[in-house]
Structure formats: C-alpha cells, structure tokens
N, C-alpha and C positions, 0 to 999 in steps of 0.2 A: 358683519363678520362672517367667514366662510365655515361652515361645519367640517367637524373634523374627526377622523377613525384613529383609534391604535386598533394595529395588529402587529404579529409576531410572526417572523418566515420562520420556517424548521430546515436547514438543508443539510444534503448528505453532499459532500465535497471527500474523493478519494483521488489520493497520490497513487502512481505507480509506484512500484516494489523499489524500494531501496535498500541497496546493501551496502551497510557499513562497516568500518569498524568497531568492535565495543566502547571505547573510548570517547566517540565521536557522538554517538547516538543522542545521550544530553544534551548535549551544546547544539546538534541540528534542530532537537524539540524544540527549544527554546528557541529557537531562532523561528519557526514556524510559527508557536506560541506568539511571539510578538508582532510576526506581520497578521496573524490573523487578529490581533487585540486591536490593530490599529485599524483596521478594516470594521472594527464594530462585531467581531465573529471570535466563536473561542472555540477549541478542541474537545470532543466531547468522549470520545472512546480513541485511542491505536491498539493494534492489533499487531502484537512481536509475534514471530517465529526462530526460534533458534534453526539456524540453518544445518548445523551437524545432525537433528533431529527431522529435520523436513526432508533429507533427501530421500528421492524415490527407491525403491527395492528395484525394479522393474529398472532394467538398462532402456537408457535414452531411444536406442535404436529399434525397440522392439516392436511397433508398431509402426516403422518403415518400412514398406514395400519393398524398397530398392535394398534395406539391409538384409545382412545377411541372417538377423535373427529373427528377422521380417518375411522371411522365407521366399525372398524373391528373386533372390540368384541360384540359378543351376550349379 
C-alpha cells in the first residue's frame, strides 16, 4: 500500500469590487457561499464599504494633468 500525507492549503481568493444594491447583497453571499462549499472551500472574512462613506474628498480630476485642477491647462 502507498503512503500517504494530510495537509491543509490556506488561500487568499479576492473578488473585484462589487457594487450592489443593499437588498441584493445576502442573497449574492450566499450564492458565493455555496459554490465555494461545493468546491471544498469556505469564506473566511468580506470586507463591506459603505459607499456614501468611501467617497473621496479629493475631486476625481485632481491629479490629472490634462485637468484643469491638475493645472495643466493655460
């Protein structure tokens, strides 16, 4: 008979950014939850952002060149 190891993989698997709506959010987890259950894999942390609170202070264009708050137009 062949000798044989247990081990255990740790991996870090990340999604790009989804934007939802609040309503939706449960019913995506789970849906995630489940194909990673069937895969032998489970969720171990998500990381929420309220998006009314993540926006930036800083306008979009301010470190564009070409804008004009990027000070690159005469």
């Amino acid at each position: 008979m062949g000798s044989f190891t247990l081990f255990k993989i740790k991996a870090t698997v990340e999604t790009g950014a989804m934007l939802l709506p609040e309503d939706q959010v449960d019913k995506t987890l789970e849906e995630l939850r489940g194909n990673l259950k069937r895969l032998g894999l489970a969720v171990l942390s998500i990381d929420r952002t309220n998006v009314a609170e993540a926006q930036s202070e800083e306008p979009l264009d301010a470190k564009d060149p070409w804008s004009f708050r990027g000070q690159g137009r005469d």
